[in-house]
PDB file with SEQRES, HELIX, SHEET and CRYST1 records, atoms N, CA, C and O in Angstrom:
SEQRES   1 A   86  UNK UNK UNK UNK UNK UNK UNK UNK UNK UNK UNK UNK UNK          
SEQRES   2 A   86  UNK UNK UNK UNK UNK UNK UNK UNK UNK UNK UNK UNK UNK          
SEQRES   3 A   86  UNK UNK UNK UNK UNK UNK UNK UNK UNK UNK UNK UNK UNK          
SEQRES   4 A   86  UNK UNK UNK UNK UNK UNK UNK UNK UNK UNK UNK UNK UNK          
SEQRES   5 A   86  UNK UNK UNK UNK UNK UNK UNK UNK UNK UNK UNK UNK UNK          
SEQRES   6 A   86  UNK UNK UNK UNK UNK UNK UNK UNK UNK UNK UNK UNK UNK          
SEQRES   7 A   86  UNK UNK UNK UNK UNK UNK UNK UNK                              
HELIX    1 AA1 UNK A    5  UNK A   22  1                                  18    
HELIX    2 AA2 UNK A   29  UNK A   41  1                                  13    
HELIX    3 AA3 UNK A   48  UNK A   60  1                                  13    
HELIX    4 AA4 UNK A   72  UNK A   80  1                                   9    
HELIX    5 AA5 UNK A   82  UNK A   84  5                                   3    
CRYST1    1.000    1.000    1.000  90.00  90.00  90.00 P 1           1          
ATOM      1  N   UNK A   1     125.398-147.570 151.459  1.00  0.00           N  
ATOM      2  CA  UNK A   1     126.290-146.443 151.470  1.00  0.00           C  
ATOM      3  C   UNK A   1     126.469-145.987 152.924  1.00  0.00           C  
ATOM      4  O   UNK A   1     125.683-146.022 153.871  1.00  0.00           O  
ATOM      5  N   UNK A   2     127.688-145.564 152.828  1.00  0.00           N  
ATOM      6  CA  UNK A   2     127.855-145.441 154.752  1.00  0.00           C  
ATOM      7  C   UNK A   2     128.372-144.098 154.805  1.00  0.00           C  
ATOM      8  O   UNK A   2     129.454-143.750 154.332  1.00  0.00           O  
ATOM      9  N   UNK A   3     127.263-143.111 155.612  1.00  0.00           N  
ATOM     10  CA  UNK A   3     127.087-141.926 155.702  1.00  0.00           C  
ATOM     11  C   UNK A   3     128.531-141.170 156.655  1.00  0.00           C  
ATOM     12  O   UNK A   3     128.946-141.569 157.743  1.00  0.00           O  
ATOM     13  N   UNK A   4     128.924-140.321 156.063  1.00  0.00           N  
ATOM     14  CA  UNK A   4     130.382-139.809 156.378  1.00  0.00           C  
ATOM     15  C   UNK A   4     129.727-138.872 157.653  1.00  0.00           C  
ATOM     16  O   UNK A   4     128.538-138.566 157.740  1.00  0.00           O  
ATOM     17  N   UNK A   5     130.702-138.533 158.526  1.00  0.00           N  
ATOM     18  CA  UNK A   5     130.908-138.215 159.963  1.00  0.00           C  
ATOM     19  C   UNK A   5     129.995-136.670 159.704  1.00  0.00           C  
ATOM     20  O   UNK A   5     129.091-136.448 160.510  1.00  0.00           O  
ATOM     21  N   UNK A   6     130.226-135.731 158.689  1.00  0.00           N  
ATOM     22  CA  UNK A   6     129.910-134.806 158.042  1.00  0.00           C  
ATOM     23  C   UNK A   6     128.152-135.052 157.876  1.00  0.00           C  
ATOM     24  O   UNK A   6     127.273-134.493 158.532  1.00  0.00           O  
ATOM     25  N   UNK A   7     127.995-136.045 156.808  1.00  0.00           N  
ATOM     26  CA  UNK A   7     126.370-136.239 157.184  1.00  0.00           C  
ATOM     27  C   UNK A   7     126.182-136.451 157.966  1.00  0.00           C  
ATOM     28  O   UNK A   7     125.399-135.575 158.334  1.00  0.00           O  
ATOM     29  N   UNK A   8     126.380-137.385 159.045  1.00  0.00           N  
ATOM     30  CA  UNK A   8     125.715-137.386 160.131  1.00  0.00           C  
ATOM     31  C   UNK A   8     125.427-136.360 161.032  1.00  0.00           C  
ATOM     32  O   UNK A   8     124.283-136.137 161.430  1.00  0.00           O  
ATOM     33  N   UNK A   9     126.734-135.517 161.481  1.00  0.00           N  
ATOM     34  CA  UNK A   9     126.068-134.100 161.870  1.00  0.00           C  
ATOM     35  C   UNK A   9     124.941-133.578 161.336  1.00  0.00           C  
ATOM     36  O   UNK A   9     123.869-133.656 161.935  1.00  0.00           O  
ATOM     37  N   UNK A  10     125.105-132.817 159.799  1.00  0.00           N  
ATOM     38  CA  UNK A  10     124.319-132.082 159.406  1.00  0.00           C  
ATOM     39  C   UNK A  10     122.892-132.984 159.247  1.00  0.00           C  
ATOM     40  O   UNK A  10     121.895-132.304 159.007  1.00  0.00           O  
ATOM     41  N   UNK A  11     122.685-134.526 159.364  1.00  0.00           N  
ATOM     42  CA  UNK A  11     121.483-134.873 159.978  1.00  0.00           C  
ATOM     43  C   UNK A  11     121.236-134.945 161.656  1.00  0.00           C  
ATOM     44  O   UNK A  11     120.155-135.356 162.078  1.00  0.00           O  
ATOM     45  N   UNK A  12     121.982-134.649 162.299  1.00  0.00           N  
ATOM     46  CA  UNK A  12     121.348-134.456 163.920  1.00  0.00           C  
ATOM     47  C   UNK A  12     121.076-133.081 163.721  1.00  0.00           C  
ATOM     48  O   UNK A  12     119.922-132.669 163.835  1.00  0.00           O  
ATOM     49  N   UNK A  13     122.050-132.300 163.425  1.00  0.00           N  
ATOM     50  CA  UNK A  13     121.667-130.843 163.284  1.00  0.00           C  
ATOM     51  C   UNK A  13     120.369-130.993 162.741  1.00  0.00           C  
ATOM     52  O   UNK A  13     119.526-130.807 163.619  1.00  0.00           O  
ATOM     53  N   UNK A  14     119.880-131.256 161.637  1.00  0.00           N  
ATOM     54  CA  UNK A  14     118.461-131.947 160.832  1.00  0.00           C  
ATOM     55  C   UNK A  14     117.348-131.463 162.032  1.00  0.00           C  
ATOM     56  O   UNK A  14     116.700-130.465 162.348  1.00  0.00           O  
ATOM     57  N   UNK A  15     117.585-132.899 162.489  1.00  0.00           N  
ATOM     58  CA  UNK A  15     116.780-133.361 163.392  1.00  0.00           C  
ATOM     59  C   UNK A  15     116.516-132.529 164.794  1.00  0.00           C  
ATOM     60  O   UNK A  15     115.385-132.368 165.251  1.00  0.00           O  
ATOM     61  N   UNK A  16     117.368-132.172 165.232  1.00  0.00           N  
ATOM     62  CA  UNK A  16     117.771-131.226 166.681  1.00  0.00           C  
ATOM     63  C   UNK A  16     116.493-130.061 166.253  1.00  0.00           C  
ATOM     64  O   UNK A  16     115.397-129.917 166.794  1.00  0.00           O  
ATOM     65  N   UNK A  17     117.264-129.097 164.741  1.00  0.00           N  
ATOM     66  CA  UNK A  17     116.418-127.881 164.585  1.00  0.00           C  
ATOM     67  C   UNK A  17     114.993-128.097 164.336  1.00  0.00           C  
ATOM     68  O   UNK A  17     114.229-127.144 164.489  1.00  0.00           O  
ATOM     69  N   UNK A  18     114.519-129.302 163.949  1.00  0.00           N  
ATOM     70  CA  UNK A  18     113.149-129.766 163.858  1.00  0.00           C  
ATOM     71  C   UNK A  18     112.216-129.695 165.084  1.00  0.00           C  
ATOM     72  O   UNK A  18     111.180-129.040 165.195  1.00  0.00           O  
ATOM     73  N   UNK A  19     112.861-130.584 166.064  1.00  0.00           N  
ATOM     74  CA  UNK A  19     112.562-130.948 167.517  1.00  0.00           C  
ATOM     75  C   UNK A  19     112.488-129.409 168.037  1.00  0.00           C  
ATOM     76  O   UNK A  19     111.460-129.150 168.663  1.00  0.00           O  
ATOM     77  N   UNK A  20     113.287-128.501 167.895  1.00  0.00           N  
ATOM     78  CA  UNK A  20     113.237-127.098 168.433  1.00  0.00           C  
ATOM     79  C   UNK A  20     112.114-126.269 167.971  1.00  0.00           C  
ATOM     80  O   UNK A  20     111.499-125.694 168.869  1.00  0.00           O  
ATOM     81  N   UNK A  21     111.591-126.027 166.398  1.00  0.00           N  
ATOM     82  CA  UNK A  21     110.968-125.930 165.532  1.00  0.00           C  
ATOM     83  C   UNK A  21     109.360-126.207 165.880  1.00  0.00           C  
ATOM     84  O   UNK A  21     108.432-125.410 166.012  1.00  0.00           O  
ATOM     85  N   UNK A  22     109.404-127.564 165.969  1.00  0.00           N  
ATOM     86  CA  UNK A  22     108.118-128.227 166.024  1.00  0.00           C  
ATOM     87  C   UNK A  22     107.776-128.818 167.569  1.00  0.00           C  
ATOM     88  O   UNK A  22     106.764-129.503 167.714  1.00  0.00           O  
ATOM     89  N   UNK A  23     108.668-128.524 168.730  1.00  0.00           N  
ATOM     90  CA  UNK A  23     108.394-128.745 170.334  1.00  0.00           C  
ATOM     91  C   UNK A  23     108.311-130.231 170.269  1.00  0.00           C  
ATOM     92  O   UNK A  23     108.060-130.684 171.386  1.00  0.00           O  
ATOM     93  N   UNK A  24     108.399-130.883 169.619  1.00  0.00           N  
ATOM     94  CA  UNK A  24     107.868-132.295 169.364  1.00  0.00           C  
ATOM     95  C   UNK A  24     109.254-133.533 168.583  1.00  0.00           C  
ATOM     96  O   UNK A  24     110.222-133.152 167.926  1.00  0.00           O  
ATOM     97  N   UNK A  25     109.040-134.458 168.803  1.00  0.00           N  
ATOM     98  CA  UNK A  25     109.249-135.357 167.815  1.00  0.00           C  
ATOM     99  C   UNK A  25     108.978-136.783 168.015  1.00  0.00           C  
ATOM    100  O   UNK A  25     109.002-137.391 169.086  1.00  0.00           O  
ATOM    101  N   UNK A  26     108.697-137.273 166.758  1.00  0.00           N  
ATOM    102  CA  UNK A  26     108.113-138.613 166.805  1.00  0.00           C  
ATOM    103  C   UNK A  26     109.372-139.557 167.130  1.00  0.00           C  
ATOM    104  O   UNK A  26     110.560-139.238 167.180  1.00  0.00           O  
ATOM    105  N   UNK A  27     108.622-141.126 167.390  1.00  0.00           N  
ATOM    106  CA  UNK A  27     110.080-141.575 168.251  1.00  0.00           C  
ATOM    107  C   UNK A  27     110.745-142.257 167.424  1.00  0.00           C  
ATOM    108  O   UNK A  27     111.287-143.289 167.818  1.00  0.00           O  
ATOM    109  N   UNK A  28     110.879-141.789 165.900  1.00  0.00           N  
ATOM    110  CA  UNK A  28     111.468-142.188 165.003  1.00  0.00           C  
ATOM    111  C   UNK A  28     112.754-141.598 164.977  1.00  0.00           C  
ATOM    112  O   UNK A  28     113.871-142.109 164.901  1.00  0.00           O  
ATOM    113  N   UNK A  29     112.276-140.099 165.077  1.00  0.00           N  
ATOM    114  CA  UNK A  29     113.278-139.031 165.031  1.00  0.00           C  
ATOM    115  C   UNK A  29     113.923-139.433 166.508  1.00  0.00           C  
ATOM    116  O   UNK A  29     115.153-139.401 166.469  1.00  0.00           O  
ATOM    117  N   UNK A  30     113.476-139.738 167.570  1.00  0.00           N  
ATOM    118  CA  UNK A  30     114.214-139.626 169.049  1.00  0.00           C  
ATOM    119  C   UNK A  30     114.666-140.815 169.110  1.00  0.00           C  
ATOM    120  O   UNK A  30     115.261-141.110 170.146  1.00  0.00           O  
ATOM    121  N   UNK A  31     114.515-141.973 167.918  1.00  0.00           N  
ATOM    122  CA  UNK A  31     115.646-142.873 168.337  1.00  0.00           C  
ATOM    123  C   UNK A  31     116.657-142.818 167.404  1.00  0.00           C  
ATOM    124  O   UNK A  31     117.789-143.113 167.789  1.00  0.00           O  
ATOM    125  N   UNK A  32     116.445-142.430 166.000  1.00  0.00           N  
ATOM    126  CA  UNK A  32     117.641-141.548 164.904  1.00  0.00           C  
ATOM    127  C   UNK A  32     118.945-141.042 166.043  1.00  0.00           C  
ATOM    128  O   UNK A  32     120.087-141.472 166.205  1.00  0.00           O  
ATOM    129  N   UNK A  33     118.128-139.879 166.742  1.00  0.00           N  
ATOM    130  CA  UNK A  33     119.461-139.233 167.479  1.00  0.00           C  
ATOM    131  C   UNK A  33     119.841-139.657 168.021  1.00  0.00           C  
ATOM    132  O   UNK A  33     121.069-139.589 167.962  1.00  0.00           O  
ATOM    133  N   UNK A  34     119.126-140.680 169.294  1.00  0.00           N  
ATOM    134  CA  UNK A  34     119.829-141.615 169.659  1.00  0.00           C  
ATOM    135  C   UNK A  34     121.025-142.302 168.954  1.00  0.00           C  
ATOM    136  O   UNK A  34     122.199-142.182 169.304  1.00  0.00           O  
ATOM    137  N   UNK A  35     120.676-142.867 168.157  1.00  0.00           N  
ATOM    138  CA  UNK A  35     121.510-143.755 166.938  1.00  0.00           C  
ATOM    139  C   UNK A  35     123.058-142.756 166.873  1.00  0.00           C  
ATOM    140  O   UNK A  35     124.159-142.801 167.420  1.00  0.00           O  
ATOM    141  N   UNK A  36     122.394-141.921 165.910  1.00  0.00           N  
ATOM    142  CA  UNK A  36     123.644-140.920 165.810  1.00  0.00           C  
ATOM    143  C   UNK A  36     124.652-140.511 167.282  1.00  0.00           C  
ATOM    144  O   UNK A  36     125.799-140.857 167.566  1.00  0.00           O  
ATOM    145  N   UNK A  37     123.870-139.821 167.867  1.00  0.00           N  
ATOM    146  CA  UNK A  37     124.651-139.955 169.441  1.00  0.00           C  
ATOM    147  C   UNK A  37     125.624-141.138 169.676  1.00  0.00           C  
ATOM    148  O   UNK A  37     126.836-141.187 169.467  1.00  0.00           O  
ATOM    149  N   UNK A  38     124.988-141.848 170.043  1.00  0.00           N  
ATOM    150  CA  UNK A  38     126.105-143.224 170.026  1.00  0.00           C  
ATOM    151  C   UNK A  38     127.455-143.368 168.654  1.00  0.00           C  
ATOM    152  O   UNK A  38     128.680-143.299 168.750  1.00  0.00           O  
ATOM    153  N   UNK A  39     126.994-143.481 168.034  1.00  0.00           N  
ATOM    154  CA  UNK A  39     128.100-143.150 166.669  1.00  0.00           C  
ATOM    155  C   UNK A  39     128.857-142.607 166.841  1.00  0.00           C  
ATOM    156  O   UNK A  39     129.915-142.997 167.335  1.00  0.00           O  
ATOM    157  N   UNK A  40     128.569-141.430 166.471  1.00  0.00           N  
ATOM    158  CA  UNK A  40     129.748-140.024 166.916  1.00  0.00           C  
ATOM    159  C   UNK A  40     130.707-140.386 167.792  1.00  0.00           C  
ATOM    160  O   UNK A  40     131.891-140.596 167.528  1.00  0.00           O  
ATOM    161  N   UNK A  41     129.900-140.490 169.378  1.00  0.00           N  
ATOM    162  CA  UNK A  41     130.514-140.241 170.217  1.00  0.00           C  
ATOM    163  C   UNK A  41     131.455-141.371 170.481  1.00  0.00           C  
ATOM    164  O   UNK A  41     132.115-141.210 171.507  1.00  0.00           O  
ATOM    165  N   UNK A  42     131.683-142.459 169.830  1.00  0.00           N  
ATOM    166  CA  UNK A  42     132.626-143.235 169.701  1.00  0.00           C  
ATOM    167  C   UNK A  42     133.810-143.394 168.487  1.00  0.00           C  
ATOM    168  O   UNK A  42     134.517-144.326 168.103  1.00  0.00           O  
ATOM    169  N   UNK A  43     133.622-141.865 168.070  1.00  0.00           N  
ATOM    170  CA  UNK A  43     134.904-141.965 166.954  1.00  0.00           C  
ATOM    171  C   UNK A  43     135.628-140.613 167.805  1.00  0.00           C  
ATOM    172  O   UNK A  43     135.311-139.471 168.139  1.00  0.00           O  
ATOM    173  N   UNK A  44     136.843-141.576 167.918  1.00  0.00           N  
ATOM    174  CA  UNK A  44     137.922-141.221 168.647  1.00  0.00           C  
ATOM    175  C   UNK A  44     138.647-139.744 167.367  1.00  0.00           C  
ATOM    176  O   UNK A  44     139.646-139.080 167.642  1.00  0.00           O  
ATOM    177  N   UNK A  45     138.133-139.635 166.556  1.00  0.00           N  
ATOM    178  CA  UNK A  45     139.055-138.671 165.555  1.00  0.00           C  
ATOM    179  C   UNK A  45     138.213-136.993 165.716  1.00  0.00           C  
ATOM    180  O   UNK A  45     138.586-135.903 165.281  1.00  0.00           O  
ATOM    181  N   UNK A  46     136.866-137.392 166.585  1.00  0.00           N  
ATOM    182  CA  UNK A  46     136.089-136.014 167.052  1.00  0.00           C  
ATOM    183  C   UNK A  46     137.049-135.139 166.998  1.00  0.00           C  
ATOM    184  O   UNK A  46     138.049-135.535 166.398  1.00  0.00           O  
ATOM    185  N   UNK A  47     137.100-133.787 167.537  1.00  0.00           N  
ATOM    186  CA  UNK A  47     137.295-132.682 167.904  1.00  0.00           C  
ATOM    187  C   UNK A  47     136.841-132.651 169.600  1.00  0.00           C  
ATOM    188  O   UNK A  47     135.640-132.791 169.830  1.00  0.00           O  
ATOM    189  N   UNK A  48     137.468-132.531 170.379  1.00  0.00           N  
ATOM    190  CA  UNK A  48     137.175-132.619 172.242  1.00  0.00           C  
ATOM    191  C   UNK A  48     135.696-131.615 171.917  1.00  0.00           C  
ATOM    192  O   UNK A  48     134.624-132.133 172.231  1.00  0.00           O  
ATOM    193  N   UNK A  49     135.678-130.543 171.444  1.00  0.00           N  
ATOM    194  CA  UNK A  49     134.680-129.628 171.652  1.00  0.00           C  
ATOM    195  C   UNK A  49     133.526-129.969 171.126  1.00  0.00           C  
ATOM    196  O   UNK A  49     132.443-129.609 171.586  1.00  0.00           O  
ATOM    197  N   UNK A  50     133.678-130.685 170.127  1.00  0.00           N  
ATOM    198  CA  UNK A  50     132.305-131.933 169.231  1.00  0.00           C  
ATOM    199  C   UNK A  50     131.698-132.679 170.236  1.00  0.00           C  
ATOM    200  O   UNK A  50     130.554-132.491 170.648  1.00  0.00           O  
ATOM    201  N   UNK A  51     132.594-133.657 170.686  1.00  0.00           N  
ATOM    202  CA  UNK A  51     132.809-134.413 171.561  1.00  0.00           C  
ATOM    203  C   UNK A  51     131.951-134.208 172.896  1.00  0.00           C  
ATOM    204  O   UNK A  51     131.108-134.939 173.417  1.00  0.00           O  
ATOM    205  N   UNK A  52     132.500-132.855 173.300  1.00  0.00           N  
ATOM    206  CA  UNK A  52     131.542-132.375 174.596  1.00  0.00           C  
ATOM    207  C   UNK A  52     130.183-132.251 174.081  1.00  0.00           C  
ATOM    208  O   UNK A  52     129.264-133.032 174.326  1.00  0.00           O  
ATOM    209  N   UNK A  53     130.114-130.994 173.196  1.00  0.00           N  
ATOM    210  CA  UNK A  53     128.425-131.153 172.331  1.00  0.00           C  
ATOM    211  C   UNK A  53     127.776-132.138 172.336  1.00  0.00           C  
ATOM    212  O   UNK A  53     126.596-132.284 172.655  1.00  0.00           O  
ATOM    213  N   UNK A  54     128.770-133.117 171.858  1.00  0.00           N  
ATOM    214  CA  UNK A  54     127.954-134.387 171.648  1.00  0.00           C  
ATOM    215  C   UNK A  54     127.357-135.087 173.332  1.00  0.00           C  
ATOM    216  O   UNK A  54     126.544-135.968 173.613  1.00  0.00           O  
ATOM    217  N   UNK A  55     128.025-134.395 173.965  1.00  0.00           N  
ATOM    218  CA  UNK A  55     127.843-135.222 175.570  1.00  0.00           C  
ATOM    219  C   UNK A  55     126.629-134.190 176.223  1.00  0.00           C  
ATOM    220  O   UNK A  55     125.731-134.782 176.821  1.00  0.00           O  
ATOM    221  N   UNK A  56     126.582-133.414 176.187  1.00  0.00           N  
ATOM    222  CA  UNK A  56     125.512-132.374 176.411  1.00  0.00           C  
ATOM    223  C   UNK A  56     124.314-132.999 175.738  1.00  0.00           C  
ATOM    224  O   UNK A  56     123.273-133.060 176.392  1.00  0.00           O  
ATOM    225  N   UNK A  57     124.334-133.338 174.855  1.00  0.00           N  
ATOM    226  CA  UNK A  57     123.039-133.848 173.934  1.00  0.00           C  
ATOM    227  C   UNK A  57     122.385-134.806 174.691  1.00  0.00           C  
ATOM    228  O   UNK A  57     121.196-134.948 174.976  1.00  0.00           O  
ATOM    229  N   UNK A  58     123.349-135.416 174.955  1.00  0.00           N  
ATOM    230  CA  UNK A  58     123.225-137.147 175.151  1.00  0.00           C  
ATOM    231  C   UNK A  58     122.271-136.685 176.584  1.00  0.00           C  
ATOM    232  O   UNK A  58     121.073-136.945 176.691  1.00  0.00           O  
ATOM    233  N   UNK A  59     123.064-135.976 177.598  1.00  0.00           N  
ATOM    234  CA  UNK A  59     122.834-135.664 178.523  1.00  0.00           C  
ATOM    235  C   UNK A  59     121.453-135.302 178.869  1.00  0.00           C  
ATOM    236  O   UNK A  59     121.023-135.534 179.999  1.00  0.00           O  
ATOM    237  N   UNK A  60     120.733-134.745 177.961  1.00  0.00           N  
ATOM    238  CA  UNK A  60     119.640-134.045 177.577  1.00  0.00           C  
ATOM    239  C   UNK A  60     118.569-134.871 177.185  1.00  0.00           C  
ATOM    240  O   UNK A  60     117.436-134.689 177.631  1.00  0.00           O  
ATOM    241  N   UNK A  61     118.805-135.648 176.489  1.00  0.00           N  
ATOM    242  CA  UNK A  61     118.226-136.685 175.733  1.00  0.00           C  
ATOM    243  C   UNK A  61     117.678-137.696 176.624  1.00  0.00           C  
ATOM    244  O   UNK A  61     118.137-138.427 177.502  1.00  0.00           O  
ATOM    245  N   UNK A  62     116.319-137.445 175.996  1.00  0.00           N  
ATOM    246  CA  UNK A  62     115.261-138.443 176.312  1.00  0.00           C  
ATOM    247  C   UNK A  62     114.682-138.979 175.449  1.00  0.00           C  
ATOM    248  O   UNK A  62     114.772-138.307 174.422  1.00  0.00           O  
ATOM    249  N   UNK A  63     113.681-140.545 175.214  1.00  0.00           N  
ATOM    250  CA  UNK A  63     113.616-141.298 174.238  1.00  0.00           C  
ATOM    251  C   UNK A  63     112.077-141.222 174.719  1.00  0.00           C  
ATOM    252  O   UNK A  63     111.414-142.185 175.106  1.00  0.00           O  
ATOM    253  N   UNK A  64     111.683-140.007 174.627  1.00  0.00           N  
ATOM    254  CA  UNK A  64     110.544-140.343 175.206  1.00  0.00           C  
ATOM    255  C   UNK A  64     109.586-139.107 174.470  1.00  0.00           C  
ATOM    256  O   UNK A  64     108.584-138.920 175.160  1.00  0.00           O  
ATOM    257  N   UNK A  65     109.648-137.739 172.608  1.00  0.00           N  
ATOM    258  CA  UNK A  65     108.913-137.107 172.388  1.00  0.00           C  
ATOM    259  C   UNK A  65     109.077-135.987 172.734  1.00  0.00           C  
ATOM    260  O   UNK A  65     108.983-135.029 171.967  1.00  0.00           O  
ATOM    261  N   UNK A  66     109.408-135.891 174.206  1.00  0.00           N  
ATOM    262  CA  UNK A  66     109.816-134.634 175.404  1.00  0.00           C  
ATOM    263  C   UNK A  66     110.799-133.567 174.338  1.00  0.00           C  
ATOM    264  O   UNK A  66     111.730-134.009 173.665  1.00  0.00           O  
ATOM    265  N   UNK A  67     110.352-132.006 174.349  1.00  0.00           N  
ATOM    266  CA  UNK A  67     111.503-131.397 173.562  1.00  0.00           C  
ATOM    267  C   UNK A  67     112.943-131.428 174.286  1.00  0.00           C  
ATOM    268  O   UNK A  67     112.960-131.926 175.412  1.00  0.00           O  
ATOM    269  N   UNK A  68     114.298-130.889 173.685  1.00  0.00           N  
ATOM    270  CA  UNK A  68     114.862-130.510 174.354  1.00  0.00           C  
ATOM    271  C   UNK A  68     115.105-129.287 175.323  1.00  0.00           C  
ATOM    272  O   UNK A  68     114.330-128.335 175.228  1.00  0.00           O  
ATOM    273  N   UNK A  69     115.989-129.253 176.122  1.00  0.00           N  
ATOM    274  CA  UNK A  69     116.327-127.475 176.688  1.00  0.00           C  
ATOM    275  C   UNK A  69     116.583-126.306 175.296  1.00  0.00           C  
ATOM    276  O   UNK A  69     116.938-126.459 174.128  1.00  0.00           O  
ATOM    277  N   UNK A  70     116.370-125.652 175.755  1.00  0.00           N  
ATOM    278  CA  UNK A  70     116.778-123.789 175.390  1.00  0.00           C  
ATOM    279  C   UNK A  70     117.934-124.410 174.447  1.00  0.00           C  
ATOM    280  O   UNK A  70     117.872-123.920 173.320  1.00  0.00           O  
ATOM    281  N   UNK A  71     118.999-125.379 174.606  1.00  0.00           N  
ATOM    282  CA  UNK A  71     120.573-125.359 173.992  1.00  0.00           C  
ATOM    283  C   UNK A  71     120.318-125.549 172.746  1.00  0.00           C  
ATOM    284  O   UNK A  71     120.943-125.056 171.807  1.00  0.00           O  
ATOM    285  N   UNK A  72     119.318-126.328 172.680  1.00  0.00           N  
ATOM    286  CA  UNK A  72     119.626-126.858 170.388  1.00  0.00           C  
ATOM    287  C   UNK A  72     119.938-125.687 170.040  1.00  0.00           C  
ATOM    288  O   UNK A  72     121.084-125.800 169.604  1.00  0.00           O  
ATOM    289  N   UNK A  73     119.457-124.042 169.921  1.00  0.00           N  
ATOM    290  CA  UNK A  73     120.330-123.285 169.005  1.00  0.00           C  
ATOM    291  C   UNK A  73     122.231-123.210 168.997  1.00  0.00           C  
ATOM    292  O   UNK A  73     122.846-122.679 168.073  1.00  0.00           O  
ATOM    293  N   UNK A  74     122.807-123.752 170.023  1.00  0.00           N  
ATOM    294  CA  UNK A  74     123.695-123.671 170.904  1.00  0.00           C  
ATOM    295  C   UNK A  74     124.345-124.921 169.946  1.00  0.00           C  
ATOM    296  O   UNK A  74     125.227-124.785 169.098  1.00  0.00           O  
ATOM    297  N   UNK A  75     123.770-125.958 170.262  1.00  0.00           N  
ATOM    298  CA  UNK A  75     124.233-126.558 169.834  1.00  0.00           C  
ATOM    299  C   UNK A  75     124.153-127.428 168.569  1.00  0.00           C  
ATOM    300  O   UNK A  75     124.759-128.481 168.373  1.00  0.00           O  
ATOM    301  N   UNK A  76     123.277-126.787 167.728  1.00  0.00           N  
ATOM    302  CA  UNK A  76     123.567-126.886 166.028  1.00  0.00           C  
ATOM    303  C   UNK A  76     124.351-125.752 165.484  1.00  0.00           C  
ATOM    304  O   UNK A  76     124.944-125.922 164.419  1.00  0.00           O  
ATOM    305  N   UNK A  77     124.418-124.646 166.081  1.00  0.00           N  
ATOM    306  CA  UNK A  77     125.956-123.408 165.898  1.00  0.00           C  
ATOM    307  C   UNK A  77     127.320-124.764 165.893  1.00  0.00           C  
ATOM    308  O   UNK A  77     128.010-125.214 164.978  1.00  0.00           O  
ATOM    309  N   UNK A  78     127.255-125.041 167.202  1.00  0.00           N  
ATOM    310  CA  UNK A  78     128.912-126.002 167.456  1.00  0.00           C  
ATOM    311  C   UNK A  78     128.158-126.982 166.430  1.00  0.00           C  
ATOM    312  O   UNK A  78     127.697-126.071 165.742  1.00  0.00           O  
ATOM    313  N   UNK A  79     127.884-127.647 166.071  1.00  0.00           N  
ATOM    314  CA  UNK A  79     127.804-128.737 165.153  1.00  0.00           C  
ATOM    315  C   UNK A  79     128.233-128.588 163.948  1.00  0.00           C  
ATOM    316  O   UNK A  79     129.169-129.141 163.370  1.00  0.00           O  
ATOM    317  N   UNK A  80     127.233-127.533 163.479  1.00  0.00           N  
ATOM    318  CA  UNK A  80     127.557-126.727 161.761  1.00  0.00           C  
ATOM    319  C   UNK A  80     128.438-126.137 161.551  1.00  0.00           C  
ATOM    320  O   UNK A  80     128.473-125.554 160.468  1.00  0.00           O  
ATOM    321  N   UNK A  81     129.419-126.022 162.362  1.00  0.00           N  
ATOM    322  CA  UNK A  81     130.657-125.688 162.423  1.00  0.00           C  
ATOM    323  C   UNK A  81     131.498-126.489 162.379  1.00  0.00           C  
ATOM    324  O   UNK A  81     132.373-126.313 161.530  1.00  0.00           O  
ATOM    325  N   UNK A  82     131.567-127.464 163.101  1.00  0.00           N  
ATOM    326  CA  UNK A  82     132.096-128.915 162.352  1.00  0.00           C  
ATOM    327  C   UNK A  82     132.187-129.414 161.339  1.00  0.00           C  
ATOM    328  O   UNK A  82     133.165-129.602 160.614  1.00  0.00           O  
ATOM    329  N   UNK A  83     130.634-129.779 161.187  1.00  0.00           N  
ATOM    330  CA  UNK A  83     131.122-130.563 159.957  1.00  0.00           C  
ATOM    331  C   UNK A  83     130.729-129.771 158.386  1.00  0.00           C  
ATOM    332  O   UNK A  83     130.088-130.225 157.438  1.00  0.00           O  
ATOM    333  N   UNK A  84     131.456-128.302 158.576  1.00  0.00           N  
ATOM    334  CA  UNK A  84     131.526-127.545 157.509  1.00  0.00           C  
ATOM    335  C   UNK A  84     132.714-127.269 157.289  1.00  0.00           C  
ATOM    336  O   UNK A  84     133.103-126.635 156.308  1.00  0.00           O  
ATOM    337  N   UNK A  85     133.522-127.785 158.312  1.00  0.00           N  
ATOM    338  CA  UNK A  85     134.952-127.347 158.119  1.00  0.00           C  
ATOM    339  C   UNK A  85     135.369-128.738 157.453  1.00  0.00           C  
ATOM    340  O   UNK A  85     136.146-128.584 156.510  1.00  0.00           O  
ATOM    341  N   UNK A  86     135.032-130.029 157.726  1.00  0.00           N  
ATOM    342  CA  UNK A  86     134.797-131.316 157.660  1.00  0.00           C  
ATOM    343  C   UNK A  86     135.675-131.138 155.842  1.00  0.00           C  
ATOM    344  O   UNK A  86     135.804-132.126 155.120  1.00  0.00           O  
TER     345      UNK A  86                                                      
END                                                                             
């Protein structure tokens, strides 16, 4: 089954508020977002403002456990907003 643009947000969102949550994540979860990151950010039908979110992430993103910055609340707001309108 091939997870619609909609799940996939609301699983990075998932994952993001976890990592924020728990300061941590295993590198199951940090290569998931990875995964997703890449995805997304190659469907041309985004929203520019998704799009940027999605580039901020990326930006941020390390494959290495490390939490993220201060932004995950920031940026699971712009996410869940997406793909609720979705």
């Amino acid at each position: 089954m091939t997870l619609s643009n909609s799940h996939k947000l609301q699983l990075l969102c998932d994952l993001l508020q976890n990592q924020s949550d728990e300061q941590y994540m295993t590198d199951g979860e940090a290569h998931q977002i990875d995964r997703l990151l890449q995805t997304l950010s190659r469907d041309t039908n985004l929203s520019p403002s998704l799009l940027q979110t999605l580039q901020h992430i990326q930006e941020n993103h390390q494959l290495d456990n490390r939490p993220f910055s201060n932004d995950v609340s920031e940026w699971v707001i712009s996410l869940s907003s997406d793909y609720t309108t979705e």
